[in-house]
N, CA, C and O atoms as a GROMACS GRO file, in nm:
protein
  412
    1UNK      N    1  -1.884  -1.011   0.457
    1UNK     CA    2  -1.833  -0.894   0.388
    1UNK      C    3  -1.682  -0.912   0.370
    1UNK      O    4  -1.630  -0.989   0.450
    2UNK      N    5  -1.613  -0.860   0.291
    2UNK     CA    6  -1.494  -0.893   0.262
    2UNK      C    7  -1.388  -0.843   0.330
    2UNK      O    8  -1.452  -0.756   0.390
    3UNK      N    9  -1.278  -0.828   0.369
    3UNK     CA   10  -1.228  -0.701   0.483
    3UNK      C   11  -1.182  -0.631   0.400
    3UNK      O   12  -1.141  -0.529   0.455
    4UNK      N   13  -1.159  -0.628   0.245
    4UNK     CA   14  -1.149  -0.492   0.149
    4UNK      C   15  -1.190  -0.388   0.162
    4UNK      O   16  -1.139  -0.277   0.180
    5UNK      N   17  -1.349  -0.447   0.146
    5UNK     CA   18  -1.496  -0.358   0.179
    5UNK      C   19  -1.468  -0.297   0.286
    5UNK      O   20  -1.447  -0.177   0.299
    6UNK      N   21  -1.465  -0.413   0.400
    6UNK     CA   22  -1.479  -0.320   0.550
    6UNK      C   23  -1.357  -0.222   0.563
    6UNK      O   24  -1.403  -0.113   0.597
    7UNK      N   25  -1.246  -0.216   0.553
    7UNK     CA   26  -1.163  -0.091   0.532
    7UNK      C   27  -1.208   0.010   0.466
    7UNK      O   28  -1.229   0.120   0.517
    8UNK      N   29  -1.226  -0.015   0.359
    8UNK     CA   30  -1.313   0.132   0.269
    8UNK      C   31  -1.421   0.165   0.340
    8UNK      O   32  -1.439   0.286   0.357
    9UNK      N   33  -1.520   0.067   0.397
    9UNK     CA   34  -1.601   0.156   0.498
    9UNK      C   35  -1.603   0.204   0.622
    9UNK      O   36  -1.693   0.274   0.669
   10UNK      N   37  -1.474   0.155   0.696
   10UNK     CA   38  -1.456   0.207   0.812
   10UNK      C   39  -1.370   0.345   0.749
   10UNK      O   40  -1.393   0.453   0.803
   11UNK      N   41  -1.294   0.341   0.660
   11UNK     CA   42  -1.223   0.531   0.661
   11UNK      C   43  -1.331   0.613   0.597
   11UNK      O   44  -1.349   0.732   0.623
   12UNK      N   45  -1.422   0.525   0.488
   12UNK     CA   46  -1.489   0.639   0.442
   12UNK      C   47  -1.595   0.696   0.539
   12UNK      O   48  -1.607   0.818   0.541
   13UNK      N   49  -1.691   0.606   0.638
   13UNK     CA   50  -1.748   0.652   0.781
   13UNK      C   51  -1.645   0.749   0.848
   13UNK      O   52  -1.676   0.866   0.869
   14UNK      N   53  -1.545   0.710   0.876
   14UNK     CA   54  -1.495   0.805   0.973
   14UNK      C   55  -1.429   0.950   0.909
   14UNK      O   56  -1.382   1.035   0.983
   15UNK      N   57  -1.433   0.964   0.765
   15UNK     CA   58  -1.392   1.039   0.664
   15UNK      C   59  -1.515   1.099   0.695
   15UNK      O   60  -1.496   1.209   0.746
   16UNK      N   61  -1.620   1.073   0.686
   16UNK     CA   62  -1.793   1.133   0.674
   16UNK      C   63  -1.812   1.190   0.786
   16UNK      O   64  -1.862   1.302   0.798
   17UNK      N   65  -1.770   1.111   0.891
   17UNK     CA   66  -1.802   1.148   1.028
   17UNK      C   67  -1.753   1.292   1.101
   17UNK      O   68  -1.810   1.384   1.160
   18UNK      N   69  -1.622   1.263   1.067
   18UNK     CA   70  -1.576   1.409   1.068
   18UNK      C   71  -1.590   1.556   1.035
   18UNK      O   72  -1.562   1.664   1.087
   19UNK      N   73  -1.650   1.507   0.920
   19UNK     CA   74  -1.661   1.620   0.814
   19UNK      C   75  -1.798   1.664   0.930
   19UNK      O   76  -1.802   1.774   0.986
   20UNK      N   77  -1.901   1.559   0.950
   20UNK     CA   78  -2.055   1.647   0.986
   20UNK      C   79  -2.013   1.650   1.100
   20UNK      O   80  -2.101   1.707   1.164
   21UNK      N   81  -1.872   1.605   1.219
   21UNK     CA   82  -1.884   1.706   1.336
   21UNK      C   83  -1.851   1.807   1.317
   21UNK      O   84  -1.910   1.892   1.384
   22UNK      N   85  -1.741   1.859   1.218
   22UNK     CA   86  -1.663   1.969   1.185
   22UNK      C   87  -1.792   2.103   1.128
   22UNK      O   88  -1.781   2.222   1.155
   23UNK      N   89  -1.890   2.050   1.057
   23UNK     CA   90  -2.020   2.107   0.993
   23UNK      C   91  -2.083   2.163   1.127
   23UNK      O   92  -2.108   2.281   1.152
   24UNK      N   93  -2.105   2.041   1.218
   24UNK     CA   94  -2.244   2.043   1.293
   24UNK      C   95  -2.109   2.168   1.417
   24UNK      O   96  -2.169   2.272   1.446
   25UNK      N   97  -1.996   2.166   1.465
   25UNK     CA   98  -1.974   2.256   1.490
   25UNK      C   99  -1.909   2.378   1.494
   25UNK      O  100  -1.858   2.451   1.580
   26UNK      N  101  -1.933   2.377   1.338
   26UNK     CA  102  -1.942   2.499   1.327
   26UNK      C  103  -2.071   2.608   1.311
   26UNK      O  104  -2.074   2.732   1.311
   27UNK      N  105  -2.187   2.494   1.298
   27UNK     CA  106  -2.340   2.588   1.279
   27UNK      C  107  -2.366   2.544   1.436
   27UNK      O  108  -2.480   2.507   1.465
   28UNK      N  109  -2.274   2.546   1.526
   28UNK     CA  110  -2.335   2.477   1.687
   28UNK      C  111  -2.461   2.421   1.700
   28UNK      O  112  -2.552   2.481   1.757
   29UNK      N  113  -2.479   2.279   1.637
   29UNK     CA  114  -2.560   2.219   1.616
   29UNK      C  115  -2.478   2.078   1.677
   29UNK      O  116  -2.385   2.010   1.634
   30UNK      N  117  -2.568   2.071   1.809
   30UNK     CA  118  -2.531   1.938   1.930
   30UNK      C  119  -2.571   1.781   1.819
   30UNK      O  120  -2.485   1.695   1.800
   31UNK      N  121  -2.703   1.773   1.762
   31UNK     CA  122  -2.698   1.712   1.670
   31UNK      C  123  -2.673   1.706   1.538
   31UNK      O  124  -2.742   1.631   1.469
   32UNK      N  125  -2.602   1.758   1.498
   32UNK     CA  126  -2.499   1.722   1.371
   32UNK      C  127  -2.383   1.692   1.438
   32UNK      O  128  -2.318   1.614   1.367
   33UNK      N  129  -2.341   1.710   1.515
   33UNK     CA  130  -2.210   1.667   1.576
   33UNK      C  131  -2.201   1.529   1.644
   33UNK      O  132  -2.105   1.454   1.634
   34UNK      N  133  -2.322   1.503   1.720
   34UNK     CA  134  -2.362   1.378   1.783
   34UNK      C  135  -2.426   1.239   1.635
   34UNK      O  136  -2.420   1.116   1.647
   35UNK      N  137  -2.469   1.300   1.539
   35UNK     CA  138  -2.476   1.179   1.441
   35UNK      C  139  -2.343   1.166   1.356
   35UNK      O  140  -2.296   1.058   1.317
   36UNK      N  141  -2.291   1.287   1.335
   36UNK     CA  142  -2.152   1.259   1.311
   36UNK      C  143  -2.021   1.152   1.395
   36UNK      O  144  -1.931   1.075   1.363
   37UNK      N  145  -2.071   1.200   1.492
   37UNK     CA  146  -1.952   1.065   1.591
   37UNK      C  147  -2.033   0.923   1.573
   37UNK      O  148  -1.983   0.811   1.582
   38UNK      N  149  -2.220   0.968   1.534
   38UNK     CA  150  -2.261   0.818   1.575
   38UNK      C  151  -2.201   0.716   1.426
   38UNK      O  152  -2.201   0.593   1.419
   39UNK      N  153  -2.160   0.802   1.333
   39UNK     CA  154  -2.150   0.740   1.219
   39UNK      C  155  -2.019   0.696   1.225
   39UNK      O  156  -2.000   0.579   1.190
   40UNK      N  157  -1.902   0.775   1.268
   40UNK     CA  158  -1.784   0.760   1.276
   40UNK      C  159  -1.743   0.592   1.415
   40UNK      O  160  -1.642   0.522   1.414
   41UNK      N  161  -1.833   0.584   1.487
   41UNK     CA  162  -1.852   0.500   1.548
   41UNK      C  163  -1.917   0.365   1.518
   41UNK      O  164  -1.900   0.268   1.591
   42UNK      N  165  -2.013   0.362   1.376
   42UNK     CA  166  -2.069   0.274   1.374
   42UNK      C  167  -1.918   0.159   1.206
   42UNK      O  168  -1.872   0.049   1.174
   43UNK      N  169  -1.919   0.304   1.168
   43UNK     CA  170  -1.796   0.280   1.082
   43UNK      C  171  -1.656   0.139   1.154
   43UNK      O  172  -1.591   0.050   1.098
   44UNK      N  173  -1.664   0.179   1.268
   44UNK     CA  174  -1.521   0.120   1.338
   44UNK      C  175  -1.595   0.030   1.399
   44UNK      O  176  -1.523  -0.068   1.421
   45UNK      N  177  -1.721   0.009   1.444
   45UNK     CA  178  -1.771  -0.167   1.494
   45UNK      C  179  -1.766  -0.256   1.364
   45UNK      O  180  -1.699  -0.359   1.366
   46UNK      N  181  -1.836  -0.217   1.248
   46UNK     CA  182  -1.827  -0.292   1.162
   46UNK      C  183  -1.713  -0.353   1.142
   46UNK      O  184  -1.711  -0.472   1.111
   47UNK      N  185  -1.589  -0.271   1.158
   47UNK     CA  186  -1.439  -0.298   1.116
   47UNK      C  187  -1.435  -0.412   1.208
   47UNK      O  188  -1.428  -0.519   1.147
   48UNK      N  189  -1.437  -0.424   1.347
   48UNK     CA  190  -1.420  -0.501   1.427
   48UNK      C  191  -1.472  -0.653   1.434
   48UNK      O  192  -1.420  -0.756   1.478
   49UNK      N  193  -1.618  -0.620   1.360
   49UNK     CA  194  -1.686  -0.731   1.320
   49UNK      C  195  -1.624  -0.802   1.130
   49UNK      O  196  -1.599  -0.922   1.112
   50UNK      N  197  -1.616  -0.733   1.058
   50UNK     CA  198  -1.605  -0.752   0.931
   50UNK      C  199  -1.443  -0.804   0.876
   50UNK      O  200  -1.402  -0.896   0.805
   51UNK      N  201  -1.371  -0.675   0.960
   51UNK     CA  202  -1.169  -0.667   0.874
   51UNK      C  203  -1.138  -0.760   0.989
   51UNK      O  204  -1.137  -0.751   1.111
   52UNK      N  205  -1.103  -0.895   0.859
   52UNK     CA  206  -1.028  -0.986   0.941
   52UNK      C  207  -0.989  -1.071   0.842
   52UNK      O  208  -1.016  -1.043   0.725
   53UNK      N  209  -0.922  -1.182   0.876
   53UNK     CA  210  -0.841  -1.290   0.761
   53UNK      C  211  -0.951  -1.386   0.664
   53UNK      O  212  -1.041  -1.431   0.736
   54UNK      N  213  -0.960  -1.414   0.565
   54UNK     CA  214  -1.094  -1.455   0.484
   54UNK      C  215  -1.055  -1.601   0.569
   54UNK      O  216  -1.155  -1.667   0.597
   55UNK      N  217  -0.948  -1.647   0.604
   55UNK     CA  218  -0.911  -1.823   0.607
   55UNK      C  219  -0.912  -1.827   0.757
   55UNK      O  220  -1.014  -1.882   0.800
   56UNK      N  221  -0.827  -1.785   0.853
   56UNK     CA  222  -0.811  -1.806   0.992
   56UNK      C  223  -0.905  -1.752   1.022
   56UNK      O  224  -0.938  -1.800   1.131
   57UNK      N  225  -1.000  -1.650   0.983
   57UNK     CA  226  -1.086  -1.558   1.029
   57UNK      C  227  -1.030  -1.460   1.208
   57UNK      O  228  -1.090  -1.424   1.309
   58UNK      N  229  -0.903  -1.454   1.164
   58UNK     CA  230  -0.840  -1.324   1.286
   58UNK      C  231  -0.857  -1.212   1.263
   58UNK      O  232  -0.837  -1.176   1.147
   59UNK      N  233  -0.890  -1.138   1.339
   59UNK     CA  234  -0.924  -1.046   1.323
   59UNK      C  235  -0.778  -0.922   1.274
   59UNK      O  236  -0.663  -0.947   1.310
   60UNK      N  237  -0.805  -0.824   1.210
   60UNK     CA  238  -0.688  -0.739   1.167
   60UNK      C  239  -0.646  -0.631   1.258
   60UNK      O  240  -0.730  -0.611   1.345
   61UNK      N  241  -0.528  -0.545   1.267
   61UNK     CA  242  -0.554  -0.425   1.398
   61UNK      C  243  -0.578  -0.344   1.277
   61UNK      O  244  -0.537  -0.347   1.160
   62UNK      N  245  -0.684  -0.252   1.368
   62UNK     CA  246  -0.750  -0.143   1.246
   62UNK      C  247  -0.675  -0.010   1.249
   62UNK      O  248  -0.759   0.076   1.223
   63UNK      N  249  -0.592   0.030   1.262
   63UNK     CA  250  -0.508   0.164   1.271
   63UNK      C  251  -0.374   0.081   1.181
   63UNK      O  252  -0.259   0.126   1.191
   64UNK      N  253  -0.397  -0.016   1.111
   64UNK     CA  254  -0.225  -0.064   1.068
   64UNK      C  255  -0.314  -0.060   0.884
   64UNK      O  256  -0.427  -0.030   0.843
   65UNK      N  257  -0.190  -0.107   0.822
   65UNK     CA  258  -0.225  -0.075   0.689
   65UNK      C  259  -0.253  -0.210   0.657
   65UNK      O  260  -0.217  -0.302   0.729
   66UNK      N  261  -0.342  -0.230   0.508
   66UNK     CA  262  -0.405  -0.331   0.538
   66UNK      C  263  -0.292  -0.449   0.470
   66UNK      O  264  -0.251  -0.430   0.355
   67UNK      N  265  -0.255  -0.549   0.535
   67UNK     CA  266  -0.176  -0.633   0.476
   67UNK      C  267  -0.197  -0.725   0.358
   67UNK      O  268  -0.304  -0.764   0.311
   68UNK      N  269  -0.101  -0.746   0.327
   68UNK     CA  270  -0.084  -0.811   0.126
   68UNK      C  271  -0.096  -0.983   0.209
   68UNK      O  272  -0.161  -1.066   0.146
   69UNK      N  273  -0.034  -1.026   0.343
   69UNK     CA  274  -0.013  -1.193   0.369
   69UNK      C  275  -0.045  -1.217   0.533
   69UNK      O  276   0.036  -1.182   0.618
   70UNK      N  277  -0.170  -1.280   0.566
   70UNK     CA  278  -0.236  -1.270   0.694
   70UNK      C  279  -0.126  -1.271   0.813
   70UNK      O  280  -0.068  -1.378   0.826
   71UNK      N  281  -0.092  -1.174   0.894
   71UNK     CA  282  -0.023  -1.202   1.029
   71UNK      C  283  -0.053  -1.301   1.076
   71UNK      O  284   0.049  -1.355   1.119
   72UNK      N  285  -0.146  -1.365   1.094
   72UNK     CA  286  -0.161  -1.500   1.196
   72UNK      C  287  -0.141  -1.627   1.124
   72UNK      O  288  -0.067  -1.707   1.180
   73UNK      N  289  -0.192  -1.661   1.014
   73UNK     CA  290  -0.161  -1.764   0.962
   73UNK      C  291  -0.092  -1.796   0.840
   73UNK      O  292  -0.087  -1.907   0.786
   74UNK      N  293  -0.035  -1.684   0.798
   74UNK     CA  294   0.072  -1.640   0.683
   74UNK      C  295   0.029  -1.674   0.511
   74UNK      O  296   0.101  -1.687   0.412
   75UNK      N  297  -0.150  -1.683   0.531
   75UNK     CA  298  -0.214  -1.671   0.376
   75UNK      C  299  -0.189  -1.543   0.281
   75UNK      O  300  -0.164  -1.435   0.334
   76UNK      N  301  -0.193  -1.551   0.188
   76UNK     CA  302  -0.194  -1.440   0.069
   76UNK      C  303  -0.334  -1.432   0.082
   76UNK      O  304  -0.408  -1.529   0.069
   77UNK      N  305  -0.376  -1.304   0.109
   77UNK     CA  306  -0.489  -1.226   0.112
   77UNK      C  307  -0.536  -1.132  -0.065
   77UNK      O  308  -0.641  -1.136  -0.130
   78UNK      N  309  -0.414  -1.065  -0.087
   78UNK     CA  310  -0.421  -0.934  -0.229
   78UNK      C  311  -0.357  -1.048  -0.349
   78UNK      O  312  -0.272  -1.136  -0.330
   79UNK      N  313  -0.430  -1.010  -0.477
   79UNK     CA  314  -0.418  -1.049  -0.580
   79UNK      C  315  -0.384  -0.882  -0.617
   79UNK      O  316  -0.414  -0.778  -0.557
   80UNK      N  317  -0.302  -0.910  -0.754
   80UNK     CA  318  -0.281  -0.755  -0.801
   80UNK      C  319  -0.442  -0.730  -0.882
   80UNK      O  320  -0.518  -0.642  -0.843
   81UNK      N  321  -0.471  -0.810  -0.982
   81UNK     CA  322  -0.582  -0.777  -1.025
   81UNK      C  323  -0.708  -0.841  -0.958
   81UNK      O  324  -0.699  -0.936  -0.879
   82UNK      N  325  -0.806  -0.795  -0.988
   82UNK     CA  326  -0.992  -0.847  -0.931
   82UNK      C  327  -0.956  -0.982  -1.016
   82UNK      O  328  -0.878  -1.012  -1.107
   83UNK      N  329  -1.064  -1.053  -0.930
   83UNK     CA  330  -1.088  -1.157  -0.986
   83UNK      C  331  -1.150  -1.205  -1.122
   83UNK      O  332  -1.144  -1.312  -1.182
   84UNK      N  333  -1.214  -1.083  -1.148
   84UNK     CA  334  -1.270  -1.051  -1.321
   84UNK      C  335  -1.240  -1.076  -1.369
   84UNK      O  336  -1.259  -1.177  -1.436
   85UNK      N  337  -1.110  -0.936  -1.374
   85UNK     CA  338  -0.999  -0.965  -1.485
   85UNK      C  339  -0.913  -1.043  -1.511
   85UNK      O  340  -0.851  -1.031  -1.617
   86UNK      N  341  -0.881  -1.158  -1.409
   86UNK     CA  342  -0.824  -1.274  -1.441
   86UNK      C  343  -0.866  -1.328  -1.527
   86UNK      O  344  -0.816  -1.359  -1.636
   87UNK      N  345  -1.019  -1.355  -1.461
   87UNK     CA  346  -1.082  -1.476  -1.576
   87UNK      C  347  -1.063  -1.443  -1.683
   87UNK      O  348  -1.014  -1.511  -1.772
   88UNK      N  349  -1.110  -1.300  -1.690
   88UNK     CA  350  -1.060  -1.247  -1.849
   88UNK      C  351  -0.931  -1.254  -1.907
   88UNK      O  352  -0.926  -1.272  -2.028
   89UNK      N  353  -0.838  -1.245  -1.851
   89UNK     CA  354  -0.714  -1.253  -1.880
   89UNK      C  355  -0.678  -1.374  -1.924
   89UNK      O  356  -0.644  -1.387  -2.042
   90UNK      N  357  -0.682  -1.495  -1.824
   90UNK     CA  358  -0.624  -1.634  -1.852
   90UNK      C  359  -0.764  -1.672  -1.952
   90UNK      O  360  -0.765  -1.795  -1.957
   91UNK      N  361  -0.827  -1.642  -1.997
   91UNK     CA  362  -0.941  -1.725  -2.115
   91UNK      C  363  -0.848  -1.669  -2.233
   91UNK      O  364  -0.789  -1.757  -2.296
   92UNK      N  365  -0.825  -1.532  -2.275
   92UNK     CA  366  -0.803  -1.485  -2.372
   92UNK      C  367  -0.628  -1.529  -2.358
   92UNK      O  368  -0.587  -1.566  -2.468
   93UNK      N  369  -0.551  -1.532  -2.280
   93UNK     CA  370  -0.429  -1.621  -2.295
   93UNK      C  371  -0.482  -1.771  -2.384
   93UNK      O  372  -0.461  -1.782  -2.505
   94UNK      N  373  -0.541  -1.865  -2.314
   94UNK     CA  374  -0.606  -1.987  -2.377
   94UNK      C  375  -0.635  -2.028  -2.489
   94UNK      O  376  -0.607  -2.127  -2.556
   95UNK      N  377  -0.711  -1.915  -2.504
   95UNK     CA  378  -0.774  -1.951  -2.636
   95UNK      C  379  -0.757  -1.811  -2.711
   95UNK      O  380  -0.840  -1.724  -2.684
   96UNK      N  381  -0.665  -1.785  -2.795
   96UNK     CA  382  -0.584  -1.667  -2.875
   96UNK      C  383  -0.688  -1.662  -2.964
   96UNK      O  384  -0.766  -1.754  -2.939
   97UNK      N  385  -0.728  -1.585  -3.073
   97UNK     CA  386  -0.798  -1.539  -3.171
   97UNK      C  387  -0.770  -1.567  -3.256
   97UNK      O  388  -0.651  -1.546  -3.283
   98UNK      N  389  -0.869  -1.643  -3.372
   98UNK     CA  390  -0.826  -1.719  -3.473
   98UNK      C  391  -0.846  -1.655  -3.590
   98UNK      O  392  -0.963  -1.635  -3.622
   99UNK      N  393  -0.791  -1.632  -3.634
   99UNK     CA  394  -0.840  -1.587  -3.791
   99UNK      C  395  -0.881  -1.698  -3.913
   99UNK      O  396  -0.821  -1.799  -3.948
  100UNK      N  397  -1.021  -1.632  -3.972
  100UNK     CA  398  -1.059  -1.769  -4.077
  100UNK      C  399  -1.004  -1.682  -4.215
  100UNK      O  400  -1.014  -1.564  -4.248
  101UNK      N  401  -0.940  -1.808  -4.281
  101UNK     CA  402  -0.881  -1.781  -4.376
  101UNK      C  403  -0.984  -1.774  -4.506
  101UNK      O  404  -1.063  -1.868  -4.512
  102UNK      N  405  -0.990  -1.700  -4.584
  102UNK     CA  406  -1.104  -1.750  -4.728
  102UNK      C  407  -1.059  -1.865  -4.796
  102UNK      O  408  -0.939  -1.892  -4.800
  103UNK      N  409  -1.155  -1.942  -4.856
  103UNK     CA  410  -1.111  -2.043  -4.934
  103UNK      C  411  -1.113  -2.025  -5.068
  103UNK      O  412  -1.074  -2.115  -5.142
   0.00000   0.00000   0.00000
């Protein structure tokens, strides 16, 4: 998994998680509150297993923001654009649009 991914799913779990303890107590409901932490918990193993360097494979600290150039082995991790739109980008740089002339 990518550690992009795993950031977006460790805040959005613990974003979720919250919300159904905050739900579960306020309708004092022991289980809505207890699958709420279990989610908010399962959110932050993944992180542990998943957010880490694609190259050294170190792991990241998960309470820090996510870095642009790996702390441990000083790789560039962030491109500004997806990898998509590169391709798209540098093809249509390449090869410009031709216009056919009539004869």
């Amino acid at each position: 998994m990518d550690y992009r991914i795993s950031e977006r799913a460790m805040v959005t779990s613990c974003a979720v998680g919250i919300l159904i303890v905050m739900l579960g107590n306020r309708r004092q409901s022991l289980m809505m509150s207890a699958v709420g932490a279990a989610v908010m918990v399962l959110g932050i193993l993944q992180a542990l297993v998943f957010y880490k360097c694609p190259h050294c494979k170190k792991r990241f600290k998960i309470g820090s923001r996510r870095p642009s150039v790996c702390p441990y082995c000083g790789a560039k991790l962030e491109d500004d654009q997806p990898a998509e739109q590169k391709t798209q980008t540098s093809t249509e740089q390449i090869e410009p649009p031709t216009e056919e002339k009539p004869e």
